[in-house]
C-alpha positions, 0 to 999 in steps of 0.5 A, a space after each residue: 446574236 447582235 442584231 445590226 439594229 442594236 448600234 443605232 437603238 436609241 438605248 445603246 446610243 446612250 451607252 459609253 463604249 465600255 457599257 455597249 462592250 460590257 454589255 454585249 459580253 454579258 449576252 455571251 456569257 448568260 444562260 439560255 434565259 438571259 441569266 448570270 449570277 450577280 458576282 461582278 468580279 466573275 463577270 469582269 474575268 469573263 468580259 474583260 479578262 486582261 483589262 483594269 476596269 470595275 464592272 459594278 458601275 457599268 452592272 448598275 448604269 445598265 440596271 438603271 437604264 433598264 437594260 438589266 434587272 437584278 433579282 434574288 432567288 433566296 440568298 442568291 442574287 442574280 442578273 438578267 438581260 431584260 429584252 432576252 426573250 424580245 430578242 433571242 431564240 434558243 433551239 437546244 436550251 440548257 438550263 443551269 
C-alpha cells in the first residue's frame, strides 16, 4: 500500500517522475519481504511493459539514494526495498 505520506516524503521529492513511478512498481511486484531478483529487464517487462526506458539508471539512482539495497545470496544477486518492513504488513505471507 502507498501511503499519502509517500508524495510529500522529502526522499520521493527528490525523485524524477519516471523513478517515484519505477519505484512504486517495484513495491507491486516484490515479494512478501520487499524482494526481486536484480534482472532489470524483467523488472522494466513488469513496471513499464509498453514503454522505451532503461531501468538499470533508475535501479541504481534509488540504490544510491538509499531507497533499495542490493544484496547477493551466492551467485544470485537481488533487490530489496529498504523500508519494507517500516512500512508494510503482510498477513498471509508467501515466500518465494
Amino acid at each position: 500500500m502507498i501511503k499519502p505520506e509517500f508524495w510529500s516524503s522529502e526522499d520521493i521529492l527528490e525523485l524524477d517522475i519516471a523513478d517515484r513511478l519505477f519505484y512504486i512498481g517495484f513495491w507491486n511486484f516484490c515479494d512478501d519481504n520487499g524482494i526481486l531478483p536484480d534482472k532489470p529487464k524483467s523488472i522494466k517487462c513488469n513496471i513499464f511493459p509498453a514503454d522505451i526506458i532503461d531501468c538499470k539508471p533508475i535501479i541504481e539512482k534509488l540504490i544510491s539514494c538509499g531507497l533499495l539495497v542490493r544484496y547477493n545470496v551466492g551467485t544470485d544477486y537481488y533487490i530489496r526495498i529498504q523500508a519494507w518492513d517500516k512500512h508494510q504488513t503482510i498477513k498471509h505471507p508467501t515466500y518465494r
